[in-house]
Z-matrix of the N, CA and C atoms (Angstrom, degrees):
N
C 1 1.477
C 2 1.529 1 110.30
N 3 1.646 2 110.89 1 -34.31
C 4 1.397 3 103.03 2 -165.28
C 5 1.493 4 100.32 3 -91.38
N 6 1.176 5 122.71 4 -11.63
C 7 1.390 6 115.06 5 170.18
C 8 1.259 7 120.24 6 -95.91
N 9 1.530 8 126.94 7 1.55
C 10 1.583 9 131.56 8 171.11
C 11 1.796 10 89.64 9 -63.40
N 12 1.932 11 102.24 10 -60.93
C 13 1.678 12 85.40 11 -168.54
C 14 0.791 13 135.00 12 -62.83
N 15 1.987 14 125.89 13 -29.29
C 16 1.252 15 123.17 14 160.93
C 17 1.573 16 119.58 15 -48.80
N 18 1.379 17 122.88 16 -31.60
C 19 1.300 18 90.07 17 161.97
C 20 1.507 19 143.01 18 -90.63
N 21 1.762 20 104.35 19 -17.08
C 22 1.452 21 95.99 20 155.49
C 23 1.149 22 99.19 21 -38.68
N 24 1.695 23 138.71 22 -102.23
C 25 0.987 24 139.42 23 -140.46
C 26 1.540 25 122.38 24 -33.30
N 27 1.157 26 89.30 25 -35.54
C 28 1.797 27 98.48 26 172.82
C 29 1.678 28 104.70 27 -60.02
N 30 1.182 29 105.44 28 -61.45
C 31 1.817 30 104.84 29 177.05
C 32 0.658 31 116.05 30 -31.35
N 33 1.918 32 129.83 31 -60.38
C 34 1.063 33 120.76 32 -151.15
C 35 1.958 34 95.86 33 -76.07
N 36 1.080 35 114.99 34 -61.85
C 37 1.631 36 100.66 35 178.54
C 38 1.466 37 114.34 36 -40.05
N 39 1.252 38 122.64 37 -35.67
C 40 1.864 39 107.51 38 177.37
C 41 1.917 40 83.48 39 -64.50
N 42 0.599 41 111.44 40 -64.64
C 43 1.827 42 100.98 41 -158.31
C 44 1.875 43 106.60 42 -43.79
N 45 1.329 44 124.96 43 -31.72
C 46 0.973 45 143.84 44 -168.97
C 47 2.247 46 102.29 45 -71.16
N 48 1.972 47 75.44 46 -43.97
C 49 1.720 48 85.98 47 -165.06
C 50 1.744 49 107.77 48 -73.12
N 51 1.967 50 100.55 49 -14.69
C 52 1.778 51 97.86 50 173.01
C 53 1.085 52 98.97 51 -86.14
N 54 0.959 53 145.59 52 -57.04
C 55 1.652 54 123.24 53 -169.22
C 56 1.539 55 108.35 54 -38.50
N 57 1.484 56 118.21 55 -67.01
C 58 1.525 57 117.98 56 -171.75
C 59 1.301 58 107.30 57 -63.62
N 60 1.342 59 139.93 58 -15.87
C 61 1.364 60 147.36 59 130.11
C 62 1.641 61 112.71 60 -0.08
N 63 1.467 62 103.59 61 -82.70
C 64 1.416 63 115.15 62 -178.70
C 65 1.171 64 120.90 63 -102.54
N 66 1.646 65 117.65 64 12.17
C 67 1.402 66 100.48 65 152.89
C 68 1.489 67 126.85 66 -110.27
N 69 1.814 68 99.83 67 25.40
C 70 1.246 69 136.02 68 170.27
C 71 1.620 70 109.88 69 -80.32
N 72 1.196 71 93.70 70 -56.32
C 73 1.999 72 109.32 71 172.55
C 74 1.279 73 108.52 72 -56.38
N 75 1.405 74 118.23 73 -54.60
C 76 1.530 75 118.90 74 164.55
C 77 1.395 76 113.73 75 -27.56
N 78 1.493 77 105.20 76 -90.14
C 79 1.151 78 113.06 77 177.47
C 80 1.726 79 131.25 78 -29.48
N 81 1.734 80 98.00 79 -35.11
C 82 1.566 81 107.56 80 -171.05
C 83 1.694 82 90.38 81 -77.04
N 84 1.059 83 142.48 82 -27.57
C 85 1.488 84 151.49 83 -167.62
C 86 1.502 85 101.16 84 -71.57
N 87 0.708 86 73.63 85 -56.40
C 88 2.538 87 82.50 86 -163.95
C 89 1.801 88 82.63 87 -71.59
N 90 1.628 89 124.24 88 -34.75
C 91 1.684 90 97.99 89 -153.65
C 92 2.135 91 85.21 90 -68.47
N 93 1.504 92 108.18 91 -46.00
C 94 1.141 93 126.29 92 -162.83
C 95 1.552 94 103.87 93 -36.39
N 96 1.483 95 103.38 94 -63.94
C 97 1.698 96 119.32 95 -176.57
C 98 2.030 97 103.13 96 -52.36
N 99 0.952 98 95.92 97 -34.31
C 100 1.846 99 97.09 98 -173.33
C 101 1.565 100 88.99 99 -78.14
N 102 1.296 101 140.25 100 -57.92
C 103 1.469 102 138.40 101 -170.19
C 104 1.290 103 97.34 102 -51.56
N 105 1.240 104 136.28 103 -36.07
C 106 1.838 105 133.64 104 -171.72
C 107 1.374 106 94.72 105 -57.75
N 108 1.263 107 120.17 106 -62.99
C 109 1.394 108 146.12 107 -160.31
C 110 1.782 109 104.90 108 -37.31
N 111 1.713 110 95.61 109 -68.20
C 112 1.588 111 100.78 110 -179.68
C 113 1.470 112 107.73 111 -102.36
N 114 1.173 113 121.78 112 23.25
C 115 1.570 114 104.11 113 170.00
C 116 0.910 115 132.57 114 -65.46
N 117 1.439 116 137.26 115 135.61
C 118 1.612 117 113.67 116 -179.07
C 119 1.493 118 106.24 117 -101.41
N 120 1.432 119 126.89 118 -174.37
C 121 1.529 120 123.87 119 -140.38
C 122 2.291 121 89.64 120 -89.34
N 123 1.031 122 114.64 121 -30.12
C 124 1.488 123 122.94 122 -163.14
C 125 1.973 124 93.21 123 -85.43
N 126 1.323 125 116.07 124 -11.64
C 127 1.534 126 122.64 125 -172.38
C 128 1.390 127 100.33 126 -57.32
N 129 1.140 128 138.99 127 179.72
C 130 1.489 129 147.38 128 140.66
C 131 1.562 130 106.06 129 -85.36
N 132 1.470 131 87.40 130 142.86
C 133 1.949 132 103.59 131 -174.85
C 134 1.699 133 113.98 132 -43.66
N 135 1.795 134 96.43 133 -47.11
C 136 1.478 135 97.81 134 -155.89
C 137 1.811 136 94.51 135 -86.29
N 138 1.290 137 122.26 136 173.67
C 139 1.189 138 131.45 137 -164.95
C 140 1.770 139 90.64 138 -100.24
N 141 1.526 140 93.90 139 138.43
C 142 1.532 141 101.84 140 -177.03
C 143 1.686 142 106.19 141 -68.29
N 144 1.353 143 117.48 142 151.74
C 145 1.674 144 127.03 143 -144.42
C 146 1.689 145 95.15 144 -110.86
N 147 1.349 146 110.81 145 -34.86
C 148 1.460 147 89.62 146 169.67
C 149 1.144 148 123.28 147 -103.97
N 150 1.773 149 109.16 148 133.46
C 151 1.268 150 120.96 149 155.01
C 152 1.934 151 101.77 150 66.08
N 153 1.111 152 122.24 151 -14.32
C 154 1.553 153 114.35 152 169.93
C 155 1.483 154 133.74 153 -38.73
N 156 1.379 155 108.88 154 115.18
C 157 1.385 156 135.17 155 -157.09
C 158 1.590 157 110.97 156 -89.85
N 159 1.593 158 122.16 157 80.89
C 160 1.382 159 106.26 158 -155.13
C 161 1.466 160 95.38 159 -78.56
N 162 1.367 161 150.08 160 10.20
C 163 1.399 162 147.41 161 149.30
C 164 1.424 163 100.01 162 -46.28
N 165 1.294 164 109.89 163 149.55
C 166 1.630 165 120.38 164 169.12
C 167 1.210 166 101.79 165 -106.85
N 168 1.670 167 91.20 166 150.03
C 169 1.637 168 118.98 167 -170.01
C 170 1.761 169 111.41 168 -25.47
N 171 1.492 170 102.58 169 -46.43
C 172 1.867 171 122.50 170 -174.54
C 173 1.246 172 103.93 171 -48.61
N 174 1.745 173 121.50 172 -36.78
C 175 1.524 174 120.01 173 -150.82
C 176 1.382 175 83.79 174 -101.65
N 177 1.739 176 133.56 175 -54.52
C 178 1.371 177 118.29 176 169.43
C 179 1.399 178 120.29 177 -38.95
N 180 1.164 179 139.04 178 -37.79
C 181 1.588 180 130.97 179 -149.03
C 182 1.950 181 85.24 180 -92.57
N 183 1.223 182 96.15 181 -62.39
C 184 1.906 183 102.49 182 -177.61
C 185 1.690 184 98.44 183 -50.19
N 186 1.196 185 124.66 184 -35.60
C 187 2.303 186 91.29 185 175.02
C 188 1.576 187 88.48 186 -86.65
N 189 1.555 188 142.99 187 -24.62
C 190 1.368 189 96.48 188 -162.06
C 191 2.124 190 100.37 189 -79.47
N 192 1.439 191 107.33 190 -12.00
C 193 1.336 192 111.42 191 165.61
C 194 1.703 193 122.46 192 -51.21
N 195 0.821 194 88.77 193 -73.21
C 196 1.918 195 92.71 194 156.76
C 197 1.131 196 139.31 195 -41.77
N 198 1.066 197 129.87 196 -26.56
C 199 1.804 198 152.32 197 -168.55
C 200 1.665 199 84.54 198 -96.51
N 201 1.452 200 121.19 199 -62.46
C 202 1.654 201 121.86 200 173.38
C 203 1.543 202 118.84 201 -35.65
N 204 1.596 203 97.68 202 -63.19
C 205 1.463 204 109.54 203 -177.61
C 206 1.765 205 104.58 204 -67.47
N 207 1.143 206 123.34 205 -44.41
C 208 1.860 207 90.77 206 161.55
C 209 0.610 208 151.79 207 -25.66
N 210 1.544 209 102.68 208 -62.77
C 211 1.363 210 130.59 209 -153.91
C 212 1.287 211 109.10 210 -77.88
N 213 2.163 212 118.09 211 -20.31
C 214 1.419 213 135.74 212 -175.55
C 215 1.876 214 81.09 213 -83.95
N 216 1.387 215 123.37 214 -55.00
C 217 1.723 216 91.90 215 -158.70
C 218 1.620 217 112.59 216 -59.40
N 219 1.536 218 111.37 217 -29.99
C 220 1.449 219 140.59 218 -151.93
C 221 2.056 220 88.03 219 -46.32
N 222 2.080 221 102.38 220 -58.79
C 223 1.139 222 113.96 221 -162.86
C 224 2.328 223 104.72 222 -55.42
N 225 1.620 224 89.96 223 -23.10
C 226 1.845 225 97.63 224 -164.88
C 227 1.703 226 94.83 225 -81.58
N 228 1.196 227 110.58 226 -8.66
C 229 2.018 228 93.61 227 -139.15
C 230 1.577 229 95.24 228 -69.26
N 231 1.965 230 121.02 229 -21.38
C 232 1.524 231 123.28 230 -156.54
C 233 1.304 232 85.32 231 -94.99
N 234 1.330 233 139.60 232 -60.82
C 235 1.590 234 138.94 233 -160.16
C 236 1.173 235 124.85 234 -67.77
């Protein structure tokens, strides 16, 4: 009995783990298609797997710029 539910429970996370499955592939698709975009010719084909940021450095530095500049009016907005 106690192992029928452990494996429902297991099911339901495999069912849980296909969805994030393919919206993993998704994701690996659009990062892949953006890696075409800026690859340069000495790059490797496939798009690097961790954590790769297809924003360029300009668009990273400008939100962590922004998140700064809030957070400076955030401290003015009560005084």
């Amino acid at each position: 009995s106690v192992v029928m539910e452990g494996g429902g429970a297991a099911g339901v996370d495999l069912s849980r783990k296909f969805v994030s499955e393919s919206e993993l592939d998704e994701k690996r698709k659009k990062r892949q298609e953006e890696w075409e975009k800026v690859r340069k010719p000495d790059d490797p084909e496939d798009a690097p797997e961790e954590e790769y940021d297809p924003r360029s450095l300009f668009e990273r530095l400008q939100e962590q710029k922004d998140k700064k500049q809030e957070e400076y009016e955030e401290q003015f907005k009560f005084s």
